[in-house]
N, C-alpha and C positions, 0 to 999 in steps of 0.2 A: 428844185422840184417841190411841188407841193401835192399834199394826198389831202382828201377830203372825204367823209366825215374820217376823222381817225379812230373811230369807237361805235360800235353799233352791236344790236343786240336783237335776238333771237328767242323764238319760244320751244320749248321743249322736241314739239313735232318736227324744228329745222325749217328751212326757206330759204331764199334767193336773196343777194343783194349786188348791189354794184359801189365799187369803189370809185372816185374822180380822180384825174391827176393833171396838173399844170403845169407846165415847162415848156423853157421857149422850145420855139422850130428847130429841129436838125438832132433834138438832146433826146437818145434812147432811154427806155426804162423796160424791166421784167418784174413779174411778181411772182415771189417764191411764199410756200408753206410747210412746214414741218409739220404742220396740226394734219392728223390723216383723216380727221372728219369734215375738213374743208377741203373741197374743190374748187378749180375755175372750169366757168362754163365758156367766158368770153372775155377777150384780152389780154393774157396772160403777161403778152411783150408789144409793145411798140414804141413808136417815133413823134414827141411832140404832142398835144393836148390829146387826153382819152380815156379811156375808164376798163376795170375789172370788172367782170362778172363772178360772182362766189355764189357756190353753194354748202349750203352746211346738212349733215345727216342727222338722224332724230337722233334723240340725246336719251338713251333708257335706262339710266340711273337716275335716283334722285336727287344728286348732288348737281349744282350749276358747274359751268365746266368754261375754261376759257381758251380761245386759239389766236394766234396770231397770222400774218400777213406781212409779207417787208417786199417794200416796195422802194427803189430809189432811193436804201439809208431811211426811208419811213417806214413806222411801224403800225397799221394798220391792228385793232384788235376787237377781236369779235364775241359777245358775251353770250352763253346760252343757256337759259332755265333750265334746268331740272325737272325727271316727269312728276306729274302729281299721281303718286299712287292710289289705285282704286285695287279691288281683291272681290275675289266672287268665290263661292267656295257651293259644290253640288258631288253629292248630296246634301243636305242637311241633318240626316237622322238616319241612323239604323240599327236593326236590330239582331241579334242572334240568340240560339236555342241553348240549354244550357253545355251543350258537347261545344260549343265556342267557334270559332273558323276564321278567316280574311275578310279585310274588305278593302274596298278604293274609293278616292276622292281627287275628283279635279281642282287645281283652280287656273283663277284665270285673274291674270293681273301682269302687268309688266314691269314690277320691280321684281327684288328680291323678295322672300319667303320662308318658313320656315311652321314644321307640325311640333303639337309637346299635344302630348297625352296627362290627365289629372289623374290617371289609376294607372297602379304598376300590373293589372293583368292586360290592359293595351298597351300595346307595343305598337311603334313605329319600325315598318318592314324595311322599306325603300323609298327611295324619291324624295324625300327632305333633308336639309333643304333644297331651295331651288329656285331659277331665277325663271320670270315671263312664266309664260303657260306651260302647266305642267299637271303631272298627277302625281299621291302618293298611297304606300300599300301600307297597311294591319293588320294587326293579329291581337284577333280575343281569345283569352285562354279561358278552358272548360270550368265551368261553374259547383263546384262540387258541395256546394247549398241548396238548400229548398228555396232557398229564398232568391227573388231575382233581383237582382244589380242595376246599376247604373254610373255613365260616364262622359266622357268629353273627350272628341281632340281641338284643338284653338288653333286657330290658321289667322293671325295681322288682327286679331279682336273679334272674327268668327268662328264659329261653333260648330262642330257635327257630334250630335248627343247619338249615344251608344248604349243601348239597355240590352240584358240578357235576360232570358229566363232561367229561374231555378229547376235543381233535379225534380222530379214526380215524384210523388210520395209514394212509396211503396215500403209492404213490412212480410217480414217471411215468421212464420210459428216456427216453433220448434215444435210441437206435437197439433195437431191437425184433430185426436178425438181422444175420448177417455171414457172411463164407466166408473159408478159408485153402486154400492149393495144400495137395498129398500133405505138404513139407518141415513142416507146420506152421510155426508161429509164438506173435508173442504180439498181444493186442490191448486196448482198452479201450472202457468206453461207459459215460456218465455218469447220474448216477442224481437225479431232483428229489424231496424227499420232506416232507411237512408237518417242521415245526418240533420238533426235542424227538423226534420219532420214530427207535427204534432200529432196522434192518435189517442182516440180511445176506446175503452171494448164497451161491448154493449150486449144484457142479455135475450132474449125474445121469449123469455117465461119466467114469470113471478117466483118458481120455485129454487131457480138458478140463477142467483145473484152476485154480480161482479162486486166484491168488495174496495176494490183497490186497481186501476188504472189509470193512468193519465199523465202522459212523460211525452218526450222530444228525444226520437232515435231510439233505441232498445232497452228494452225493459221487463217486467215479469208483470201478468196478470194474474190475480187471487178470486177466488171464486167460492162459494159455497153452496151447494145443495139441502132443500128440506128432506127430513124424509117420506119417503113414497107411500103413502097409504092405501094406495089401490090396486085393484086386480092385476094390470099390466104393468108392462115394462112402460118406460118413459122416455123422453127424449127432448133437448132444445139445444140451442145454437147460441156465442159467445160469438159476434162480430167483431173483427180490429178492420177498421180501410175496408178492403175487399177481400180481406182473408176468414174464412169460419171457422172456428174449434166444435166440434160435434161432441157432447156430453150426452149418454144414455145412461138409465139408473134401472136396475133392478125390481120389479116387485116387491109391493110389501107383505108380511104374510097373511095369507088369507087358510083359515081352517074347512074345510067343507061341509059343508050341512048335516052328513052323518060321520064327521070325522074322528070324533072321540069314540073308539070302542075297548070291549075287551081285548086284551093282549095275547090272551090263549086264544081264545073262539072268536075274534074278530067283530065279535055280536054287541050289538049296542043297549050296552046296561049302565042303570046308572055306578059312578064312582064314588068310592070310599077311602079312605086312608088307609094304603097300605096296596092299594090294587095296583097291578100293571097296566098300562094303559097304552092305545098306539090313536097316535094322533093323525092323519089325513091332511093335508091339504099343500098348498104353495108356497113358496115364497119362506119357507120356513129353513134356517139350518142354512149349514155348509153347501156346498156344493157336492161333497161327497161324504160319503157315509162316514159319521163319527161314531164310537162306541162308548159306553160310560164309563166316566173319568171318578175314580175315587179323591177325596180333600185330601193334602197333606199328611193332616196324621192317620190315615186312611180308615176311618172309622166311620163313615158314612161316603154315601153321593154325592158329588157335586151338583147344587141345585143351577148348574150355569153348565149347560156343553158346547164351545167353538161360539160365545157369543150369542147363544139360543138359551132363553127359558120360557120354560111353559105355565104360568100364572090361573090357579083354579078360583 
C-alpha cells in the first residue's frame, strides 16, 4: 500500500481534500479517523488503486490543531491554521447621569474574549468572558460628587469610554430672612450644600456687605449692615446659587419738625437746662415704652435709656 501526499494542510476556514492510494489488484483498504473534525466525503473503503475524499471543519480557536487519517497501516496527517483573530466592540462610548445605571456592549469576533473595567465604580455584570459573538452587561454606580468622572472598559485592545455627570449644585440656608435696628450691625446664617460644590453669596446693596464667603459644601456666610439713616425701613438680598436670604433694617431716627416741646403744655418753646422736654418723631427708642433709668449710685439720670440718647 502506498498513500499519497502523506501530509497536507489547511487554513483556518477548513476545505476539502483527497487522499491517493496504490495497491495491486484484488488488495482492500478503509480509511478511519478519530479527529471529529475530519470527514469523508468520498471513498472511505475500497478495492485496488483510488482515493479518499476529506473534509475538514473551521478551526475557531487560535491555536493550529492537527488530525490524522490511517489508512492501510499509513498514516495520513492533515495540518490546520488557526483563526486570525479580529474583535469589534459597539458601542464605543457612553454616558450616564450622576444617579449612575446599566449598560451593554457587543462584540463580535470569533475567538475568545474577555471585559476589565479601569475604575472600581464600573463593574462588570454579565457576559465576560466569552467566546465568538457575544454581548456583555454594566453597572455604574451613582456619582455623589459635583464633579463628573470618567472611565473605560477594554475588550482584546478596544475601548468603550464611560463618563458620568456629577450631582447639581444645590445649597439649602439655614435662615431665609433677618432684620437689624436703624444702628446696623453684623450677622450670620449658615449654608448646607452638596459635597465638592463651590458657592458664593453675593449682596445687591452697598449698605449690606458680605464679609466673608467662599467655601465647597457648607459653610457660614457673615455679613454686615451700615446704619440706616433715612426716613424708611430698608431692604436687600444676600444670594448663594439660587437661594436668597432677605435682610430688612429699621428706620433711622428722624425727629419731626415740631418735635421738641414742652413737656407739661406740649407747646413749643425754646429749652433750657433743667426743662422737661418731649421729643416727637420716628425711629427713635425701644419698641416699647422705657421709663427713666437712674445711674448706679442713683444720684442722677441716666443720660443713655435702652440704647437711646438725645444730644442738644
Amino acid at each position: 500500500y502506498a498513500v499519497a501526499p502523506l501530509q497536507a494542510s489547511l487554513p483556518a476556514a477548513g476545505g476539502t481534500g483527497v487522499i491517493g492510494i496504490t495497491v495491486e489488484d484484488g488488495c482492500t483498504w478503509s480509511a478511519t479517523t478519530a479527529t471529529p473534525w475530519i470527514t469523508f466525503t468520498t471513498g472511505a473503503a475500497g478495492s485496488g488503486n483510488g482515493e479518499v475524499g476529506y473534509s475538514a471543519a473551521a478551526n475557531t480557536s487560535q491555536t493550529q490543531r492537527r488530525g490524522t487519517v490511517a489508512i492501510a497501516g499509513q498514516t495520513f496527517t492533515l495540518i490546520q491554521e488557526g483563526t486570525a483573530c479580529t474583535y469589534a466592540l459597539a458601542p464605543r462610548s457612553a454616558s450616564f447621569p450622576s444617579s449612575g445605571g446599566t449598560g451593554t456592549a457587543n462584540v463580535t469576533s470569533p475567538c475568545t474574549w474577555s471585559a476589565r473595567s479601569n475604575r472600581n465604580w464600573i463593574a462588570i455584570a454579565a457576559g465576560a468572558p466569552g467566546v465568538g459573538d457575544g454581548s456583555f452587561s454594566y453597572t455604574v454606580a451613582a456619582n455623589d460628587s459635583v464633579s463628573p468622572r470618567s472611565g473605560a472598559i477594554g475588550v482584546a485592545g478596544l475601548t468603550l469610554d464611560v463618563s458620568q455627570s456629577g450631582l447639581p449644585c444645590s445649597v439649602t440656608l439655614a435662615k431665609v430672612a433677618a432684620s437689624l435696628g436703624a444702628p446696623g450691625g453684623s450677622g450670620t446664617f449658615g449654608v448646607t450644600g452638596t459635597s465638592g460644590c463651590e458657592w458664593t453669596a453675593s449682596s445687591d446693596a452697598p449698605w449690606l456687605k458680605v464679609t466673608w464667603a467662599a467655601v465647597a459644601g457648607s459653610g457660614t456666610v457673615y455679613y454686615t449692615a451700615d446704619p440706616n439713616a433715612s426716613a424708611g425701613p430698608r431692604s436687600a438680598n444676600i444670594t448663594v446659587l439660587d437661594q436668597v436670604f432677605a435682610l430688612t433694617q429699621e428706620p433711622g431716627p428722624v425727629v419731626a419738625s415740631a418735635g421738641v416741646v414742652n413737656a407739661a403744655s406740649f407747646a413749643r418753646t425754646p429749652v433750657s437746662p433743667g426743662l422737661i422736654v418731649t421729643v416727637f418723631g420716628t425711629g427713635m427708642g425701644p419698641a416699647t415704652l422705657a421709663t427713666l433709668e437712674l445711674t448706679p449710685d442713683r444720684s442722677a439720670i441716666t443720660s443713655e435709656l435702652k440704647g437711646t440718647r438725645v444730644l442738644f
